[in-house]
C-alpha positions, -999 to +999 in steps of 0.1 A: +837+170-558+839+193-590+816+222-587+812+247-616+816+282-604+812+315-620+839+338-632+840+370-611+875+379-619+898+376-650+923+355-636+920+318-635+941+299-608+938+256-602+952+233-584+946+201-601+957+168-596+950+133-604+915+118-617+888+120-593+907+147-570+894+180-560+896+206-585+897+248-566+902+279-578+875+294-600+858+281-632+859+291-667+834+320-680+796+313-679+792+286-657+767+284-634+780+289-590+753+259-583+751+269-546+731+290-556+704+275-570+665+269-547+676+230-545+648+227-513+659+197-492+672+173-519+703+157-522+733+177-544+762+151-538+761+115-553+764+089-535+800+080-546+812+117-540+836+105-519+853+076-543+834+050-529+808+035-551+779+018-536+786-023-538+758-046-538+758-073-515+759-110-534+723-117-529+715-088-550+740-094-579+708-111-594+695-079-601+726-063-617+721-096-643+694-094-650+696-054-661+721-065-683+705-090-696+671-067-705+688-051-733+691-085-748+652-094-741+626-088-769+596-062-758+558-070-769+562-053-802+589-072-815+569-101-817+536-083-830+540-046-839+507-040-825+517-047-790+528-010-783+517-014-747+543-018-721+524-034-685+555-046-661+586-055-661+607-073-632+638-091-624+638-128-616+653-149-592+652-184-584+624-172-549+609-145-570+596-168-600+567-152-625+531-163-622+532-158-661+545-190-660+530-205-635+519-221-602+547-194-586+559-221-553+563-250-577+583-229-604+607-214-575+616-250-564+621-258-600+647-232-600+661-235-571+666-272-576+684-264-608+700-235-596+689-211-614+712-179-619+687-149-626+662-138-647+638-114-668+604-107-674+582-082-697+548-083-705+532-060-732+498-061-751+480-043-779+458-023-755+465-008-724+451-034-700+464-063-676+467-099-678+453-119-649+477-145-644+473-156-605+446-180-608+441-220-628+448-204-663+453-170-677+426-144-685+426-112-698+395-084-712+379-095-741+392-066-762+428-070-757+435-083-788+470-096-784+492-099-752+527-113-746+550-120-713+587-128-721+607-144-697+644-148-703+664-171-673+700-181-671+711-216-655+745-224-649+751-245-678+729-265-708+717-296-691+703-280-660+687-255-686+672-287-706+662-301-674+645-270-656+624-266-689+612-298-689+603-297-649+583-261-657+568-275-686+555-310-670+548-296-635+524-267-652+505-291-679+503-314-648+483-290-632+455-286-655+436-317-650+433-326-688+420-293-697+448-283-720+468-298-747+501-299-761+514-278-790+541-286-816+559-257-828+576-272-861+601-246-865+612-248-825+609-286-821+621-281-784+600-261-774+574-276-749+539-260-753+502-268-744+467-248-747+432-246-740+410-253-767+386-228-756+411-197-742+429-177-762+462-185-745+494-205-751+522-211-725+556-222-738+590-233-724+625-235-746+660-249-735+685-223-754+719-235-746+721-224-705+691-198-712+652-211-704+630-191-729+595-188-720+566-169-733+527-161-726+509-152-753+470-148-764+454-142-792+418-123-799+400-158-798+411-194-789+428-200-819+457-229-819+475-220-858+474-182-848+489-189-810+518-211-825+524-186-855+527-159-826+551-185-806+575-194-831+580-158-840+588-148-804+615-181-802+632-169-836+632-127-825+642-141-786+670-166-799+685-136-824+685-111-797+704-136-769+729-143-798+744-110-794+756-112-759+770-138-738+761-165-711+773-156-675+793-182-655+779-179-609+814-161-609+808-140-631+776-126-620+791-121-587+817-100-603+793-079-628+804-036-625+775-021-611+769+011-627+803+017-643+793+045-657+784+063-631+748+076-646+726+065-614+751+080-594+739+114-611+703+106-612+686+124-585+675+102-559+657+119-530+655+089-511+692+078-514+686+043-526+721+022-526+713-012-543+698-023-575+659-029-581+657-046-613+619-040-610+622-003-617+628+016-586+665+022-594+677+006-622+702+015-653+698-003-690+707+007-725+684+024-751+666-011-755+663-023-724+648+006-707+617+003-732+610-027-708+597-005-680+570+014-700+541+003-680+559+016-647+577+047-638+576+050-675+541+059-700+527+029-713+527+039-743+558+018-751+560+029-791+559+064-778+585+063-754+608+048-777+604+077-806+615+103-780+648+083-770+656+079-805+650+110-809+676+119-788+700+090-792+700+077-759+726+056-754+723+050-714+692+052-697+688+051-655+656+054-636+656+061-599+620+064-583+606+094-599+639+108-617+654+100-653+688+105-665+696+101-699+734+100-717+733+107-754+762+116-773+768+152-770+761+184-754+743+195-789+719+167-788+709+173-752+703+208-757+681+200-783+660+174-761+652+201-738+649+229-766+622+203-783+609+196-750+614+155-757+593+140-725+587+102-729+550+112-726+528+136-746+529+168-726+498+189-729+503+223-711+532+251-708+548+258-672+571+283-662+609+273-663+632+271-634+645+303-623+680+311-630+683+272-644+703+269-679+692+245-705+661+236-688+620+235-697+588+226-676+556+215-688+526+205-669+509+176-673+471+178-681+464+145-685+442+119-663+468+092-662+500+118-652+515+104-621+525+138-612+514+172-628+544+187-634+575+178-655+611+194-663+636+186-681+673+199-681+703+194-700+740+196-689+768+182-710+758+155-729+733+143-705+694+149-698+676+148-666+634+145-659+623+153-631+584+157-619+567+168-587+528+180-581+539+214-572+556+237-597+579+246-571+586+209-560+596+202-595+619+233-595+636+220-569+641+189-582+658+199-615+677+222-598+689+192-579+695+172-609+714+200-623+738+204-594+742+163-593+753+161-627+778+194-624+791+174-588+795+145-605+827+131-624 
């Protein structure tokens, strides 16, 4: 464990030896003795302290694919700029199939026939409400102007990709008695599509190479032209976004580094989770792909939460129930998102900082929808850490915390 000590004597004297090992003697000049800091009860060492990094069992490798495969999966607003909502976002797996696209049993077995590897799914809409998706067809609030689910799922090769499509497709227009009808999309000929003339939804399936492709999307009013417009956008953004990684092979995913950088292991994480939640409990995504969980532990407001990571460059993102870490280039450019006070939601009110806590700011959060009415945030090296609690103490606490996880981290 490294721990950052303050200098109380001129000398310096280390013992240091290979990468990873203990590092004694005293520190350099102005660093912080963390031991000393009002952490309350929470957790200072991370969970690989001790060179042994948490490894998912197989049955949850899903979930480490399907993380890496969000920063590849478009968000609402890239298929209609007014979709700045964010409303879920989950990992898929051949049991866990979306009701977004439909009858949930019948699309599992579907997947599971096919063997289906794993999967994303994001929903976003141009107002901050829900689509209903459980029951015979979609609905939504009549002034949601514009929603859209993506779902992005890997199989292990093309033809059980073509074939698993096709089996969503027919098994879901089965099931609505003649009520809906088919939909060509001209400049996506493969794509398998059907409506109902009076809803404002369209549901749509698209063999890409080993992926599935699959969107919901609605429109103000039933409105076929505007629904296939909004379709074969999403296909052409979707397709460009999965050409710039690469397909897994079952080995493969079996094999995927989980966490390799070592940025959950420094995320605070009071309740010492150990294995990956794709759905947003304790999960670790690029820039991009984090923007998929506004609408959970993150605001909504998916438009905003994006300005204030570009703001700071994020380049890494984790989220562990509650806490955010945050790697951006330097030490200059974390500073500065604590200096600017760079929340990913619109902070209203001023609260104290924490006591003897460098680089670090509080706010309080005045408004209705805050999950929590404090917030800090703290920087340390290059990298950021957010922390909230409803007691300005309890969020004290918890950036101290954060602050002594990232200085015990290596």
């Amino acid at each position: 464990m490294r721990i950052r000590y303050a200098l109380l004597a001129a000398t310096l004297t280390t013992v240091l030896t290979a990468c990873g090992s203990t590092l004694a003697g005293q520190a350099l000049p102005g660093e912080l003795d963390v031991r000393t800091l009002d952490v309350g009860s929470y957790p200072t060492e991370p969970l690989n302290a001790h060179d042994d990094d948490p490894v998912p069992p197989f049955y949850e490798m899903y979930e480490v694919a399907a993380m890496r495969i969000a920063d590849y999966v478009i968000n609402s607003g890239e298929i209609d700029a007014q979709m700045i909502y964010g409303k879920r976002a989950t990992t898929l797996s051949a049991g866990l199939m979306p009701s977004a696209l439909g009858d949930e049993p019948t699309m599992s077995d579907i997947a599971k026939k096919h063997k289906m590897l794993y999967g994303f799914e994001s929903s976003g809409a141009a107002k901050d409400s829900l689509v209903t998706t459980s029951g015979d067809w979609p609905t939504k609030k009549a002034d949601n102007r514009l929603t859209a689910t993506t779902m992005v799922m890997q199989f292990p090769d093309v033809d059980r990709a073509a074939a698993a499509a096709k089996e969503f497709y027919d098994a879901d227009f089965g099931r609505q008695e003649g009520r809906n009808q088919p939909v060509a999309l001209p400049a996506h000929p493969a794509a398998l599509s059907h409506w109902r003339p009076d809803s404002p939804f369209l549901r749509t399936v698209l063999p890409h190479g080993p992926y599935v492709i699959a969107f919901l999307l609605s429109v103000p009013t039933p409105d076929q032209q505007e629904l296939a417009a909004l379709a074969s956008n999403a296909y052409t953004e979707q397709i460009e976004a999965l050409a710039k990684t690469t397909p897994l092979t079952d080995e493969q995913v079996m094999a995927l580094p989980w966490d390799p950088d070592h940025l959950l292991m420094r995320t605070l994480n009071p309740d010492q989770l150990a294995g990956p939640d794709g759905s947003g409990y304790y999960v670790v995504t690029g820039k991009h792909g984090i923007l998929h969980y506004s609408g959970d532990q993150l605001p909504t407001d998916r438009h905003y939460v994006d300005e204030q990571l570009t703001k700071m460059s994020a380049q890494q993102v984790a989220l562990v129930w509650r806490s955010i870490a945050i790697r951006t280039p330097d030490e200059q450019t974390a500073r500065r998102a604590v200096t600017e006070k760079m929340f990913p939601w619109k902070a209203e009110g001023e609260a104290a900082s924490p006591p003897n806590l460098p680089d670090s700011a509080c706010v309080e959060n005045k408004r209705p929808s805050a999950y929590k009415r404090f917030s800090c945030i703290l920087a340390y090296n290059e990298y950021v850490g957010i922390v909230s609690g409803n007691q300005l103490l309890d969020a004290h606490q918890r950036a101290a915390a954060q602050y002594a996880l990232f200085a015990n981290s290596r």
